[in-house]
N, CA, C and O of each residue as an XYZ file, in Angstrom:
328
protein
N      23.921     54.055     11.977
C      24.080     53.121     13.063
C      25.509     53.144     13.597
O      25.608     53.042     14.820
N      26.362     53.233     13.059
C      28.119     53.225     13.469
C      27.841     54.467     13.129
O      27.740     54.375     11.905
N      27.628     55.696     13.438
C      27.755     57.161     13.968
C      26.853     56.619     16.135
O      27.367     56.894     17.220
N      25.855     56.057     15.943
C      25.446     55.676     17.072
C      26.078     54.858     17.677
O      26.111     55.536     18.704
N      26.712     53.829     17.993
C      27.980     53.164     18.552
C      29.074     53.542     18.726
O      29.817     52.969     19.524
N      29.482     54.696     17.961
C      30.476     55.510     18.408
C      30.436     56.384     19.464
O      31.095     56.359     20.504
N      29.260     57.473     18.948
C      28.725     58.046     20.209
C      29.245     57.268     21.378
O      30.171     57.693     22.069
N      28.624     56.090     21.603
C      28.248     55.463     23.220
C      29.502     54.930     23.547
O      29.865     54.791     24.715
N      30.256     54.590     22.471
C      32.016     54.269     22.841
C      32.571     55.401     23.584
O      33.175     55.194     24.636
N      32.411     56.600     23.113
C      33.098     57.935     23.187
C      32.548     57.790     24.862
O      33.297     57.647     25.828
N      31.270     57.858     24.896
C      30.735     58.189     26.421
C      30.744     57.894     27.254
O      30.530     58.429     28.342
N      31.199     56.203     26.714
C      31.834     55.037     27.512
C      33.323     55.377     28.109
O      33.895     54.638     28.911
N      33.591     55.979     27.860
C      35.390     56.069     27.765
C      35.416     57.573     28.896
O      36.305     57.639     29.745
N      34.664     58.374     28.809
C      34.367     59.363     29.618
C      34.123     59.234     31.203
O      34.607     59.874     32.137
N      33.301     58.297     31.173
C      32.452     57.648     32.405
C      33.846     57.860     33.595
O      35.047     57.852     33.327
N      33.408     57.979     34.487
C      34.279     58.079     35.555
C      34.345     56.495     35.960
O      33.621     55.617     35.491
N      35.468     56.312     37.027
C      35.820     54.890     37.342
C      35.420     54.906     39.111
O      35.201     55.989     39.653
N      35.378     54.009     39.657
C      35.392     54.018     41.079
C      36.304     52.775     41.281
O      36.044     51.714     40.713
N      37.501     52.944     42.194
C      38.983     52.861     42.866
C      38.327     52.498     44.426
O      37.247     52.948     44.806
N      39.102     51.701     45.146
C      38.641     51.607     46.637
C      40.308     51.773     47.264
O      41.387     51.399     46.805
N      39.994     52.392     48.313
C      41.556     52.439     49.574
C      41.417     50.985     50.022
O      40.562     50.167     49.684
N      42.662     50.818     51.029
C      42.781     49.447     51.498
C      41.541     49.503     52.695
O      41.036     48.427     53.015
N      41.238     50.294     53.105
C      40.318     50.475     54.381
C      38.748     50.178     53.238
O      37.984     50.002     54.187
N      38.274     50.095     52.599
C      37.242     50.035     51.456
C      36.646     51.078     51.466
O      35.465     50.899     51.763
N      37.081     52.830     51.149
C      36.587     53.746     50.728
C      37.099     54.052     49.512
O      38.223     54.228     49.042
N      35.551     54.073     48.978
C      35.119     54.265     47.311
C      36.031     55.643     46.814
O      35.731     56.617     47.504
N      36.680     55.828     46.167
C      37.156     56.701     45.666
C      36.323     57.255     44.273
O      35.955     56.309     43.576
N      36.076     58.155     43.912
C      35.579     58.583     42.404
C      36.525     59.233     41.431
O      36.588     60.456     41.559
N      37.309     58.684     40.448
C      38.105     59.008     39.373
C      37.614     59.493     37.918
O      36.650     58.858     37.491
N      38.165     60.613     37.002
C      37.908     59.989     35.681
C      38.427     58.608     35.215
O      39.217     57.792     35.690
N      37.658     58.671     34.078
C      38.403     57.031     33.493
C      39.683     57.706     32.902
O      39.701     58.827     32.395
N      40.564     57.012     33.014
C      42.011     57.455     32.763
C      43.121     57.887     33.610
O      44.255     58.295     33.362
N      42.441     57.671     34.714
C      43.579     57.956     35.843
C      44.273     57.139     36.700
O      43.897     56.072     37.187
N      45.663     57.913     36.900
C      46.517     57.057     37.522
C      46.424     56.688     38.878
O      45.308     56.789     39.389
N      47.736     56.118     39.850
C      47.660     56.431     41.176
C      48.132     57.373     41.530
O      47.943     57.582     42.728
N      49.088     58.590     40.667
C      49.485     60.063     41.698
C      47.684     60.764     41.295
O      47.505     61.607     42.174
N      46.546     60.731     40.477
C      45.333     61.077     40.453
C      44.850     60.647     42.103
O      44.961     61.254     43.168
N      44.393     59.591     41.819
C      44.004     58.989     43.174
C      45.027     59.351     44.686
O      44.421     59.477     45.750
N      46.341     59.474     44.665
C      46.907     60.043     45.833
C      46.535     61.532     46.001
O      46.192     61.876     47.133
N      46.558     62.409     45.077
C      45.986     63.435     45.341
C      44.698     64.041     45.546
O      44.446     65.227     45.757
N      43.731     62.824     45.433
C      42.965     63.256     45.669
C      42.478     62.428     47.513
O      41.657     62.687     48.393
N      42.936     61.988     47.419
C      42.978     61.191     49.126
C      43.611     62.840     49.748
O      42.920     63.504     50.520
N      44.672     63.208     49.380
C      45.569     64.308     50.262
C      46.686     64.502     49.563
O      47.564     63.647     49.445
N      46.723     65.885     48.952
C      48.000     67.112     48.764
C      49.289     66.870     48.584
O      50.040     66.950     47.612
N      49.448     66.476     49.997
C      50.545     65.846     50.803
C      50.952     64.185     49.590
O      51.889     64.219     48.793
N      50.174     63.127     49.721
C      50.512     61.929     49.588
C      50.450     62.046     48.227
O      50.755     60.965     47.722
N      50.112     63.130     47.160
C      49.968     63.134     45.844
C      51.619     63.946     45.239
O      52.112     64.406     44.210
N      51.875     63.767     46.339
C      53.094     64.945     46.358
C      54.574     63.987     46.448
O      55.574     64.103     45.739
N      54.342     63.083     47.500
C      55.187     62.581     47.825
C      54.618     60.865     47.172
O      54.387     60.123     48.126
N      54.458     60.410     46.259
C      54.160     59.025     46.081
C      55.079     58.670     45.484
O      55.389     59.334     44.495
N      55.922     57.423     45.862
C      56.878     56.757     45.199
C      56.407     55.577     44.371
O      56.982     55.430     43.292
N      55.357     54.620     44.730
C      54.753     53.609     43.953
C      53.602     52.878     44.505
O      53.719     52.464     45.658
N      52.644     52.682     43.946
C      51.800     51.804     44.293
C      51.339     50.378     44.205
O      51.884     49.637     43.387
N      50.381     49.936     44.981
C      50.366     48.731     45.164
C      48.786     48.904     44.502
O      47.957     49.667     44.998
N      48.621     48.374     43.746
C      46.971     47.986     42.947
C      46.803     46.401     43.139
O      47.630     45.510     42.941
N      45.661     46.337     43.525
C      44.990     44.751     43.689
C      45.953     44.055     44.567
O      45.622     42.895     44.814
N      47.150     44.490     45.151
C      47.963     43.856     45.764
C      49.373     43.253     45.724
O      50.106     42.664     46.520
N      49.459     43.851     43.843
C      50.918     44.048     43.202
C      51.578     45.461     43.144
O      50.975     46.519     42.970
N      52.619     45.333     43.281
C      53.596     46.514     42.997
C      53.537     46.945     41.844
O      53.987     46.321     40.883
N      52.854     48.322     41.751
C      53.002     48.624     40.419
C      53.268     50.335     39.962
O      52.856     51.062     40.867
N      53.680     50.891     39.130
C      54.269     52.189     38.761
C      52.690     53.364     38.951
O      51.491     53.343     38.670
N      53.823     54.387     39.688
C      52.411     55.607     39.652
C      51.809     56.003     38.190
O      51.015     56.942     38.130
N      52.056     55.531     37.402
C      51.742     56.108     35.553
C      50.638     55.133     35.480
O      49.565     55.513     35.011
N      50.768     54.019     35.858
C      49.731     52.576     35.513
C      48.150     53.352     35.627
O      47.841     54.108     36.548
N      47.480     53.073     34.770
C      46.346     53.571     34.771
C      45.057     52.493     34.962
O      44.818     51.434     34.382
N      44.377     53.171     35.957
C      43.605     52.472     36.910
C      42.340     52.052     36.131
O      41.995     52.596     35.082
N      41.422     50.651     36.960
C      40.805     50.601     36.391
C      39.392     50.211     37.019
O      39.634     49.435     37.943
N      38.046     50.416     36.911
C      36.806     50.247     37.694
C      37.161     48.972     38.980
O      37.764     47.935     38.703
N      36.774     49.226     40.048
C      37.362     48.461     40.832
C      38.365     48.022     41.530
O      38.299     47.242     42.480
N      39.527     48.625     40.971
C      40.751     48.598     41.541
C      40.946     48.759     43.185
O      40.074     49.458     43.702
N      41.866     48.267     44.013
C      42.020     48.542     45.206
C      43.464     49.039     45.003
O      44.319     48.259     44.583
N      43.819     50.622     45.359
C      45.167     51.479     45.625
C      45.693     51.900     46.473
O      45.586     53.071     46.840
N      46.478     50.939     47.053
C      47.802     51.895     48.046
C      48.247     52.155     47.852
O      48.840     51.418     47.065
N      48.933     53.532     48.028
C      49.782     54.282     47.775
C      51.349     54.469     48.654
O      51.121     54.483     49.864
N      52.404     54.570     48.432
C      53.317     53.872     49.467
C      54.485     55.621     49.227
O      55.135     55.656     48.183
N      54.572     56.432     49.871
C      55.379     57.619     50.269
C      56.736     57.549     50.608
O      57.247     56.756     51.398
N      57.299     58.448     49.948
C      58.608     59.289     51.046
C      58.787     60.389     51.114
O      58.375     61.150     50.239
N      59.499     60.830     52.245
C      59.334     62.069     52.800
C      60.058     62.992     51.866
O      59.889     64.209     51.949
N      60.852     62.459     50.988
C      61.888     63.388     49.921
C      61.384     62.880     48.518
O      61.951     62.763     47.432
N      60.623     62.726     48.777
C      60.291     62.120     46.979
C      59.533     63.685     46.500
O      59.070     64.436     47.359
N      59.501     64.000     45.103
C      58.776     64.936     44.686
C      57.924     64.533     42.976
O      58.214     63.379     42.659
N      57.524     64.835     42.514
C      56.699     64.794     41.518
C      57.162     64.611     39.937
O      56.313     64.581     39.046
């Protein structure tokens, strides 16, 4: 029985997350990803250049790892790099 609950923990933890933009498009993530994940996958460009994001509407670090539901802006500069 705890070999079977583990399993479904493990699979649980796998599961991908869904993230929304400020405009409300669904983004699809693994579970475990940040906001330079999610900027790069919006565009190249903005995954490239992200200085920090705004989740749920706080300021918060591109490392912060996202979570089902989240809403992510992503906030750029033109000299920032990775």
């Amino acid at each position: 029985m705890t070999e079977f609950f583990g399993n479904i923990k493990e699979e649980l933890k796998r599961k991908d997350i869904y993230v929304f933009t400020p405009k409300g498009d669904v983004i699809e993530l693994p579970s475990g990803s940040t906001p330079v994940d999610f900027a790069y996958k919006i565009h190249s460009w903005i995954g490239q250049h992200a200085v920090y994001a705004r989740i749920n509407g706080q300021l918060m670090s591109v490392k912060t790892v996202l979570n089902y539901g989240d809403c992510v802006e992503i906030d750029t500069e033109e000299n920032a790099r990775p």
